[in-house]
LUMDREN-206806 format. One line per 4 residues: their letters; for each residue x, z, y of N, C-alpha, C. Coordinates in nm, 4 decimals. Last residue first. Layout:
residues N
A> X/Z/Y/X/Z/Y/X/Z/Y ~ ...
This chain:
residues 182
XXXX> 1.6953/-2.0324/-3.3075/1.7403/-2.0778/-3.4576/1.7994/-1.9946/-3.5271 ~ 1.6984/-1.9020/-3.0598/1.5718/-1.8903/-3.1324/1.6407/-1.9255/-3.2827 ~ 1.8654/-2.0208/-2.8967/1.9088/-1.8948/-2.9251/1.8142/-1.8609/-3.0566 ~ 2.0340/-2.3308/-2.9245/1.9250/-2.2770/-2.9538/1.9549/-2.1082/-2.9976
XXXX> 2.3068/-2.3723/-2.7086/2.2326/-2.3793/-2.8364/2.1188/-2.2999/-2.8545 ~ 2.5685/-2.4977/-2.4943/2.4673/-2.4602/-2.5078/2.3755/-2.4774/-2.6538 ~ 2.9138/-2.4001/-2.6055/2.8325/-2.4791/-2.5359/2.7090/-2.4467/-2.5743 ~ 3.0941/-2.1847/-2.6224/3.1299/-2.2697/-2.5697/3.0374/-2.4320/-2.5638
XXXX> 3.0069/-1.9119/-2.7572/3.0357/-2.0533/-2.8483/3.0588/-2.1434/-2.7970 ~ 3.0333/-1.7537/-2.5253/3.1107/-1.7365/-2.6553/3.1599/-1.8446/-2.7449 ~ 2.8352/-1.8900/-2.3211/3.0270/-1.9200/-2.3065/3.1155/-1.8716/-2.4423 ~ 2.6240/-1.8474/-2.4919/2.6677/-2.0487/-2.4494/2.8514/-2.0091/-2.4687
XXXX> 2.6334/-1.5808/-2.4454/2.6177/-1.6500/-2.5560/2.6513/-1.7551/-2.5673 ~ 2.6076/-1.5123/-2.1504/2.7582/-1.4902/-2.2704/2.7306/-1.5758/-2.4102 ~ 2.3580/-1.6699/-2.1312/2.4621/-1.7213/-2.0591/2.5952/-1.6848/-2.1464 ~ 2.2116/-1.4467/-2.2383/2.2326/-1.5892/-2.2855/2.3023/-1.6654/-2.2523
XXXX> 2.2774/-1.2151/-2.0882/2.2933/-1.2189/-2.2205/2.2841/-1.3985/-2.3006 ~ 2.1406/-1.3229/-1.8351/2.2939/-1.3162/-1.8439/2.3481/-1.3145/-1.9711 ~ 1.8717/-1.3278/-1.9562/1.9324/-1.4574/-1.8737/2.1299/-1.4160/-1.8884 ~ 1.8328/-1.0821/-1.9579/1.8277/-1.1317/-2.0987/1.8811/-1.2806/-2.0287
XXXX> 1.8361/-0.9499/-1.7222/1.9530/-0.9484/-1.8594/1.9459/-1.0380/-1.9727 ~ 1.6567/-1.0940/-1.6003/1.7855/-1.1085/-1.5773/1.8827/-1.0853/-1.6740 ~ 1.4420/-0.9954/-1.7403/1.4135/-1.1348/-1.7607/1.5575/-1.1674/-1.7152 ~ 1.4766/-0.7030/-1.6585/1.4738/-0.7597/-1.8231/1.4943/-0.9283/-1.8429
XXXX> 1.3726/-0.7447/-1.3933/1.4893/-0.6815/-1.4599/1.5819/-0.7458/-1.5781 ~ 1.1149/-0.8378/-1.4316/1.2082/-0.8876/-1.3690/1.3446/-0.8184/-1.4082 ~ 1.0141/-0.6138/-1.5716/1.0331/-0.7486/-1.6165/1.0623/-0.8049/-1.5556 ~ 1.0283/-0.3960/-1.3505/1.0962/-0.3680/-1.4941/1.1293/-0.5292/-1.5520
XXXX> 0.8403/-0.4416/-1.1800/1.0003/-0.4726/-1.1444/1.0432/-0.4665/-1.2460 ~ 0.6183/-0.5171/-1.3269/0.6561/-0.5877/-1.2548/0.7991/-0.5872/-1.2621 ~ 0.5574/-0.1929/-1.3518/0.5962/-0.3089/-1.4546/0.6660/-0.4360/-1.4418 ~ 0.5313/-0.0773/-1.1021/0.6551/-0.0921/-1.1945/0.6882/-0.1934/-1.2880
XXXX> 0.3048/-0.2639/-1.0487/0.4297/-0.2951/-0.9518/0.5824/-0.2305/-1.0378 ~ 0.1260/-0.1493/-1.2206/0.1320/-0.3021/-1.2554/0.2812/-0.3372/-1.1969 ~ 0.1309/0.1151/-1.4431/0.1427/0.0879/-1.2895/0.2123/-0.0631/-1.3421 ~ -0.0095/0.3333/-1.6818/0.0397/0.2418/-1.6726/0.0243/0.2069/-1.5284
XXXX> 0.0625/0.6574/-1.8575/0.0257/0.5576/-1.7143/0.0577/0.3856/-1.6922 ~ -0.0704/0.8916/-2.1152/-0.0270/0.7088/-2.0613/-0.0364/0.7054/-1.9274 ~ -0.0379/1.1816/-2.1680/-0.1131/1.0621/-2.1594/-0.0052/0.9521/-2.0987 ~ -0.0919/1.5122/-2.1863/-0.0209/1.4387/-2.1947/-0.0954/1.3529/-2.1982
XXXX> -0.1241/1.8590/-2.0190/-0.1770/1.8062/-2.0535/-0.0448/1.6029/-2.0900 ~ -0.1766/2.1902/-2.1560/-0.0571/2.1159/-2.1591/-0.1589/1.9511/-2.1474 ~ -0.2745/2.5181/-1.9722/-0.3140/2.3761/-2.0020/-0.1939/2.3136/-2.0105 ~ -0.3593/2.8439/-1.9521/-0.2596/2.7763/-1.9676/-0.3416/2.6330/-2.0012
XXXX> -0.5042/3.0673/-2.0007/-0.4722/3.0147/-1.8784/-0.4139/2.9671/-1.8381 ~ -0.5729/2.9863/-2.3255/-0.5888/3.1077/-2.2105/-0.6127/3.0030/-2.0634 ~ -0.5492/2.6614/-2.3322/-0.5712/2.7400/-2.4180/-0.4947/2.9041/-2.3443 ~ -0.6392/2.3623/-2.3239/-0.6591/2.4520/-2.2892/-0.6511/2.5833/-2.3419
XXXX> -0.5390/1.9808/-2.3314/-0.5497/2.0712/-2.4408/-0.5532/2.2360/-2.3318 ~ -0.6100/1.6273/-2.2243/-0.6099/1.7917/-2.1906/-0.5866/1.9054/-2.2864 ~ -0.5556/1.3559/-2.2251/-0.5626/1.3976/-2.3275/-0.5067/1.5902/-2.2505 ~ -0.5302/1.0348/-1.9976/-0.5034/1.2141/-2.0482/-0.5553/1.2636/-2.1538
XXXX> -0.4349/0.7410/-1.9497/-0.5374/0.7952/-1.9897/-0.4933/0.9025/-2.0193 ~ -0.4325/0.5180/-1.6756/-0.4222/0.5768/-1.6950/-0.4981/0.6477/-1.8176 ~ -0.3540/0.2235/-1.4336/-0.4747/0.2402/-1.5681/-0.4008/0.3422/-1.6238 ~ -0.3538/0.1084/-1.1020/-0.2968/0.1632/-1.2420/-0.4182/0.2240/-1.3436
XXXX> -0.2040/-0.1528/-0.8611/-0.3235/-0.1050/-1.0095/-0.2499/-0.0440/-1.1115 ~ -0.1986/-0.2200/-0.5777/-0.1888/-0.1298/-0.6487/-0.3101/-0.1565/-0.7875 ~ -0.0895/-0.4691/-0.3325/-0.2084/-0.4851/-0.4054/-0.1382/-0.3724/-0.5171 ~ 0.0020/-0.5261/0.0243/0.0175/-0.4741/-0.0986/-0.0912/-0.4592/-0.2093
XXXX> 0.1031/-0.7254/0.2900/-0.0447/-0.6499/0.2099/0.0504/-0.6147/0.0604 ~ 0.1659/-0.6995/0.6851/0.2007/-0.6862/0.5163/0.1154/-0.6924/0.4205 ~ 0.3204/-0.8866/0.9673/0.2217/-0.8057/0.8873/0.2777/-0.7638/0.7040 ~ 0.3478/-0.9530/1.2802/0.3944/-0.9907/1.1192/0.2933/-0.9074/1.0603
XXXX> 0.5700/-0.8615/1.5814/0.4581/-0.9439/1.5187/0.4734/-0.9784/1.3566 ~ 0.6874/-0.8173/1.8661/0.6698/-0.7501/1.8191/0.5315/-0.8482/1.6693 ~ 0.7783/-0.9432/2.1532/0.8875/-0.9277/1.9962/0.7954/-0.8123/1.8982 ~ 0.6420/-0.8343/2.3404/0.6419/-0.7240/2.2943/0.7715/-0.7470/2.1875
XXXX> 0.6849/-1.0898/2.6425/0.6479/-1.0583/2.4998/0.6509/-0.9088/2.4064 ~ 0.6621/-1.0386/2.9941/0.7032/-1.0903/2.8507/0.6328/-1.0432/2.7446 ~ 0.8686/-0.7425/3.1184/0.7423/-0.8529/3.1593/0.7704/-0.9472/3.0254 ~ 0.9139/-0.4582/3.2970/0.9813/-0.5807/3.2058/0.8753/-0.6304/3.1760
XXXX> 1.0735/-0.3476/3.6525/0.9577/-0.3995/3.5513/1.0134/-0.4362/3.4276 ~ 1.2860/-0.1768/3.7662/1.1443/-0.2247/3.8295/0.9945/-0.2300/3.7524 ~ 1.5162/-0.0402/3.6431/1.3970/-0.0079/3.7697/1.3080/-0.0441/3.8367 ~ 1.5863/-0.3979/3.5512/1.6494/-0.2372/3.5321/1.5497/-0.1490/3.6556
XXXX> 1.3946/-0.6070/3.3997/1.4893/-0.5983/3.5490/1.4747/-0.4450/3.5815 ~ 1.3319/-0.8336/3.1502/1.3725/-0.6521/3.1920/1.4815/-0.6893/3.3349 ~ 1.1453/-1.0160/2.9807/1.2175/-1.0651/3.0844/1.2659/-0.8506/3.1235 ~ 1.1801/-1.1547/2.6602/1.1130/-1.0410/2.7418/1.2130/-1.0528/2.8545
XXXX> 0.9556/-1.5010/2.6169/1.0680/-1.4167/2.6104/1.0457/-1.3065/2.6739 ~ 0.6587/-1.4810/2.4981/0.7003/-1.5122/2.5894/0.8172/-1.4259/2.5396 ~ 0.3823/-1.4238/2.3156/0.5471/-1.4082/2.2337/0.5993/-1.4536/2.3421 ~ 0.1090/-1.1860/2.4096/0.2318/-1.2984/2.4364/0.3449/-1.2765/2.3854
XXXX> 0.0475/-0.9874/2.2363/-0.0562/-1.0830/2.3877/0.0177/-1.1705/2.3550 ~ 0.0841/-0.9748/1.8816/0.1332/-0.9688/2.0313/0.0301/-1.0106/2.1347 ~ -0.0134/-0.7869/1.6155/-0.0392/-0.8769/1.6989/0.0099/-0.8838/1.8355 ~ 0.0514/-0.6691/1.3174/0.0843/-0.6523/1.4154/0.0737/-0.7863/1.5375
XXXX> -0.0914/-0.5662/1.0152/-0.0859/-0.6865/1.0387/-0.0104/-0.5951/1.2351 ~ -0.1801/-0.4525/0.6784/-0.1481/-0.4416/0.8299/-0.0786/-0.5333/0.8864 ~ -0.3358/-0.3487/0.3794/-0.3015/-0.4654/0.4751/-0.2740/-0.4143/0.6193 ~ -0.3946/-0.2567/0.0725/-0.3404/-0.1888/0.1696/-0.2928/-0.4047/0.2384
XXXX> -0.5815/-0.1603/-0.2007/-0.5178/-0.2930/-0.1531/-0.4794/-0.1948/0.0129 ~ -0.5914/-0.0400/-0.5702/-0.5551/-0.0107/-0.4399/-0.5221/-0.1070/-0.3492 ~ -0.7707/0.0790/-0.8110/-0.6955/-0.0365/-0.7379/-0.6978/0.0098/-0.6013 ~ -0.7695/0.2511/-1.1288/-0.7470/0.2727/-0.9788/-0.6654/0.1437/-0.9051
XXXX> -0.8927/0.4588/-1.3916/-0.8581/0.2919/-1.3548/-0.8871/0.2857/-1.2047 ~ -0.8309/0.7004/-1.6609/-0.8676/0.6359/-1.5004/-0.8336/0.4918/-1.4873 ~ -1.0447/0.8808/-1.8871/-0.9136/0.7706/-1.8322/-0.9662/0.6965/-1.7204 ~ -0.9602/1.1897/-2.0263/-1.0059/1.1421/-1.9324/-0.9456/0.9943/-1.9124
XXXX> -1.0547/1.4615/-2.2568/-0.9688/1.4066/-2.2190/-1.0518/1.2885/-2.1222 ~ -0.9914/1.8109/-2.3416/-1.0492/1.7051/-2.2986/-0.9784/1.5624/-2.2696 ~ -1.0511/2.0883/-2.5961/-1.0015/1.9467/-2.5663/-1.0882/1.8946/-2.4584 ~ -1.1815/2.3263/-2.6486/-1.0507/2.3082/-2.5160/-0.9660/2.2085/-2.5683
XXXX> -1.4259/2.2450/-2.7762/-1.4005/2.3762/-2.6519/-1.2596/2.3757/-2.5737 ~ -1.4169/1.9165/-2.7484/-1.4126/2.0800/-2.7953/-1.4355/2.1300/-2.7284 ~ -1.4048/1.7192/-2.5942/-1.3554/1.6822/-2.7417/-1.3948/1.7876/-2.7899 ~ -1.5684/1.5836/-2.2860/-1.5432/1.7109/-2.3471/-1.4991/1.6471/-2.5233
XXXX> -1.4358/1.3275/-2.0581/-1.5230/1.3677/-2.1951/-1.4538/1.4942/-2.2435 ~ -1.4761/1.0754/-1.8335/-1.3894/1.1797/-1.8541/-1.5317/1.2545/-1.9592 ~ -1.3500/0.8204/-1.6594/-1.4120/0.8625/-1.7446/-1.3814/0.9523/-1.8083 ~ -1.3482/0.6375/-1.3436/-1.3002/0.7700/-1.4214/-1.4237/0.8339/-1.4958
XXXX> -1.2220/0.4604/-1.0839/-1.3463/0.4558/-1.1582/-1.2932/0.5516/-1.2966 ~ -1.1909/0.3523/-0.7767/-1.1268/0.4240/-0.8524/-1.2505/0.4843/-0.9556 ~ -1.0671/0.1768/-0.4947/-1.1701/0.1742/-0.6109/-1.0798/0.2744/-0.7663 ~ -0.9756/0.1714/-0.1346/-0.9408/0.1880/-0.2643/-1.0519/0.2074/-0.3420
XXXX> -0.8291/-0.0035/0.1562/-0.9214/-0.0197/0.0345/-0.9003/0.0559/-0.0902 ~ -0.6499/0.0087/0.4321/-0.6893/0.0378/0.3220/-0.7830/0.0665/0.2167 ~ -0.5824/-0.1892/0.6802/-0.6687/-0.1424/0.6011/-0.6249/-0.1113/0.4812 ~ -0.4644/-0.2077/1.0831/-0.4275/-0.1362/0.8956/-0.5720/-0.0954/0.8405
XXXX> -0.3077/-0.3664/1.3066/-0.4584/-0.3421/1.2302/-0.4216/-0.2648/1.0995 ~ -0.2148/-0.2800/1.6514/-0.1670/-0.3229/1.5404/-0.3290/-0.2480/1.4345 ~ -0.1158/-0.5069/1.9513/-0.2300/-0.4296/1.8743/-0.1935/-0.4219/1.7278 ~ 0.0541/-0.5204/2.2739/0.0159/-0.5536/2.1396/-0.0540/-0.4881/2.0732
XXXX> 0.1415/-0.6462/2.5847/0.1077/-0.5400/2.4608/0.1381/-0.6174/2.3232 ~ 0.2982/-0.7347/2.7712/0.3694/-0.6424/2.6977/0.2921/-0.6002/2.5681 ~ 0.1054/-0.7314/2.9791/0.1529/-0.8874/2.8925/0.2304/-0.8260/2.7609 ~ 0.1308/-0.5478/3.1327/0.0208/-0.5800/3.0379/0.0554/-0.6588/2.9631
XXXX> 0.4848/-0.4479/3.1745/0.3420/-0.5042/3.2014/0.2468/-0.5083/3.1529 ~ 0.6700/-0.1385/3.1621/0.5915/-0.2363/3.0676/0.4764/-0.3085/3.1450 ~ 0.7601/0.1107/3.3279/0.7638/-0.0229/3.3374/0.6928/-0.1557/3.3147 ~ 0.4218/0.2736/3.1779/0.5459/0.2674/3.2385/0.5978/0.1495/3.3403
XXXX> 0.2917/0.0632/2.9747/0.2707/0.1381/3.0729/0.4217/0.1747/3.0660 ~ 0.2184/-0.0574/2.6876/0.2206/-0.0934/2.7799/0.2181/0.0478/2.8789 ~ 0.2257/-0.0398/2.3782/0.3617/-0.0964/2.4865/0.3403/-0.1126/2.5739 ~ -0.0837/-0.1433/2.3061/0.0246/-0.0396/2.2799/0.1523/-0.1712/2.3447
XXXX> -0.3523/-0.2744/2.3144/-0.2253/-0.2261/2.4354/-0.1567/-0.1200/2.3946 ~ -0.5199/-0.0741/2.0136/-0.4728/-0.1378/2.0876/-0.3777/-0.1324/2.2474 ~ -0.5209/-0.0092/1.6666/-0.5064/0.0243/1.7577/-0.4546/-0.0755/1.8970 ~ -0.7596/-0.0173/1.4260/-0.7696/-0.0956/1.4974/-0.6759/0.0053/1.6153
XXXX> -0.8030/0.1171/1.0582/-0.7622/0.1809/1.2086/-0.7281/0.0527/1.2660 ~ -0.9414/0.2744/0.7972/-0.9516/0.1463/0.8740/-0.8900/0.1615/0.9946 ~ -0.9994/0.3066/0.4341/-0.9651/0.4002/0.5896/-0.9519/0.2135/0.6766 ~ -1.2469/0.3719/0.2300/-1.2227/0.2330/0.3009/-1.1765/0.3242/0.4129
XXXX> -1.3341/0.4036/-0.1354/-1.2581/0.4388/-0.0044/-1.2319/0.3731/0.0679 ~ -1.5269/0.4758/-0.3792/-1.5113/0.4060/-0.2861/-1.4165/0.4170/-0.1777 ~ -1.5686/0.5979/-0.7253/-1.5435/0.5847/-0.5907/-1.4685/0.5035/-0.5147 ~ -1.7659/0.6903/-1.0199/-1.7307/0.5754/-0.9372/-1.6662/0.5866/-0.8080
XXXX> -1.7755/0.8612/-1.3358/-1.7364/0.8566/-1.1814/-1.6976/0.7086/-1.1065 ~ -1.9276/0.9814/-1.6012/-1.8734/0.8683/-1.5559/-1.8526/0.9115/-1.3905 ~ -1.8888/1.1887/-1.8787/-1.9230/1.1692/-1.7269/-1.8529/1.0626/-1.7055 ~ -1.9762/1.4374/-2.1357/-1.9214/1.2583/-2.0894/-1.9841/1.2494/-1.9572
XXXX> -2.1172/1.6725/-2.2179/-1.9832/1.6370/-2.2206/-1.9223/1.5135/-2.2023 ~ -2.4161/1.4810/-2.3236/-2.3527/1.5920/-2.3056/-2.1980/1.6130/-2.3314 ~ -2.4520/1.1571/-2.1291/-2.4514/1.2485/-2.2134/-2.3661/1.3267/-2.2095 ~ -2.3135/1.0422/-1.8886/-2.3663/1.0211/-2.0169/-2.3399/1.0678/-2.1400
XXXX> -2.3491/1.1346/-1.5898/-2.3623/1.1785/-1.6774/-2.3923/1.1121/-1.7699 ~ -2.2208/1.0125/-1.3148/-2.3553/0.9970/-1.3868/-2.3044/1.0460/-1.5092 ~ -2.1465/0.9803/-0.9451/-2.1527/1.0234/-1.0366/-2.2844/1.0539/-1.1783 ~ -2.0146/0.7955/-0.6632/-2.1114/0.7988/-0.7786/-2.1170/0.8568/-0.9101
XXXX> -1.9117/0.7782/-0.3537/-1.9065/0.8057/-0.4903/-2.0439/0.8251/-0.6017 ~ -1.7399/0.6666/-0.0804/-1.8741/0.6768/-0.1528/-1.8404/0.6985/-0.2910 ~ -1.6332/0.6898/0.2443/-1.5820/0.7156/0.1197/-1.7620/0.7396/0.0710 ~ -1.4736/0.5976/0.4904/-1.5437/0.5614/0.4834/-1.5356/0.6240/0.2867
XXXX> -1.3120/0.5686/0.8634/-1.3019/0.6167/0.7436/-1.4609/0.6587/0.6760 ~ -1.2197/0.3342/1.1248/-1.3164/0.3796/1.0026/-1.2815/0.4593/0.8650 ~ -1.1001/0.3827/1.4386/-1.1208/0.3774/1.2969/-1.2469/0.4395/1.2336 ~ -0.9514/0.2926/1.6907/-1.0683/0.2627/1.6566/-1.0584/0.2392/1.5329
XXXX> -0.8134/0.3254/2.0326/-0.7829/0.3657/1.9008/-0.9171/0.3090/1.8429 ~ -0.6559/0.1962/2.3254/-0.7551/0.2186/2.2827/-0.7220/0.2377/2.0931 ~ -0.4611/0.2947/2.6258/-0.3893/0.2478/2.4702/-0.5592/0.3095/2.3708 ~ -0.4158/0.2522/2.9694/-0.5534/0.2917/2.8354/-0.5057/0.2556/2.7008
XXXX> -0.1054/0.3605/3.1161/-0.1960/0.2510/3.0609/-0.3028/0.3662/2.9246 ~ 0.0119/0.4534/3.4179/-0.0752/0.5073/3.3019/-0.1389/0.3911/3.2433 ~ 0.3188/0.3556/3.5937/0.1692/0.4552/3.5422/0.1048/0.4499/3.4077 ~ 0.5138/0.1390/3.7637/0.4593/0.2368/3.6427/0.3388/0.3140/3.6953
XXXX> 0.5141/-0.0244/3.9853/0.4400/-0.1161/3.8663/0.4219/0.0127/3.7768 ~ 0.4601/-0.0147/4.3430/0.5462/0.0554/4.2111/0.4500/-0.0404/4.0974 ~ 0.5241/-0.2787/4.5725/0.4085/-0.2119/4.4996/0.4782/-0.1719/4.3592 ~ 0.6470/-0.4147/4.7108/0.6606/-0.2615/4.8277/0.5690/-0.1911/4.6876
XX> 0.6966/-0.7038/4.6722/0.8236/-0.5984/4.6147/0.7369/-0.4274/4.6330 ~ 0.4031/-0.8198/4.4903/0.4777/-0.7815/4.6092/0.5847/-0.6801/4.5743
């Protein structure tokens, strides 16, 4: 009916898990092993709605994150240590509409319809790490390796272009295609 206002107050519901376990074990004197768990979790829902906004308007959005992270770490001396990690990481979110209906907006009244709002993502992390501690007063220098799969990644993609364009000048130098390998 025209005579009935449509804004106010909408319930926008929240709902997470955060979640962490670890495990620690000693082998032997000066060597430790570590295991841990991480699970954040958030479910939020009817978001976009109130005010103008109808119900139809909503939407809900999901995000998980997963992480495993496992670390070995050893006395060398009295002020050597050193440690190596191995850490995966998965991350997902996702965005859900009520309705993809077109959005209908009539200036001071209502808007009604779809949110346009929808998709998602996941990402997958791994890095392998190792330190090498040195201690000495109150001072520590420490150095080591990282390795990260997503840099690497972009790096060889990179590389796989130059070396594509570098072969390409090569054909056009000698003016037709040949074995680069020979």
């Amino acid at each position: 009916p025209s005579d009935v206002t449509v804004n106010g107050l909408a319930k926008n519901t929240t709902d997470g898990i955060n979640a962490n376990f670890r495990v620690d074990h000693a082998m032997g004197q000066g060597a430790q092993l570590r295991a841990e768990y991480e699970r954040r979790s958030t479910d939020r829902g009817d978001l976009g709605v109130g005010d103008f906004d109808l119900p139809e308007r909503a939407y809900d959005t999901t995000s998980i994150n997963d992480t495993f992270r496992l670390r070995n770490t050893r006395v060398i001396g009295k002020k050597l240590f050193s440690e190596l990690k191995f850490e995966f990481t998965s991350s997902q979110s996702a965005t859900l509409p009520f309705s993809t209906a077109p959005t209908v907006r009539v200036n001071d009244a209502f808007t009604s319809g779809g949110a346009q709002m929808k998709g998602g993502r996941q990402d997958v992390v791994f890095e392998v790490a190792t330190h090498l501690d040195y201690v000495r007063g109150n001072h520590s220098w420490r150095t080591g390796v990282l390795l990260d799969r997503n840099l690497l990644a972009v790096q060889s993609g990179e590389l796989g272009r130059k070396m594509l364009e570098l072969e390409q000048r090569a054909y056009q130098e000698a003016g037709q295609p040949f074995n680069l390998g020979s």
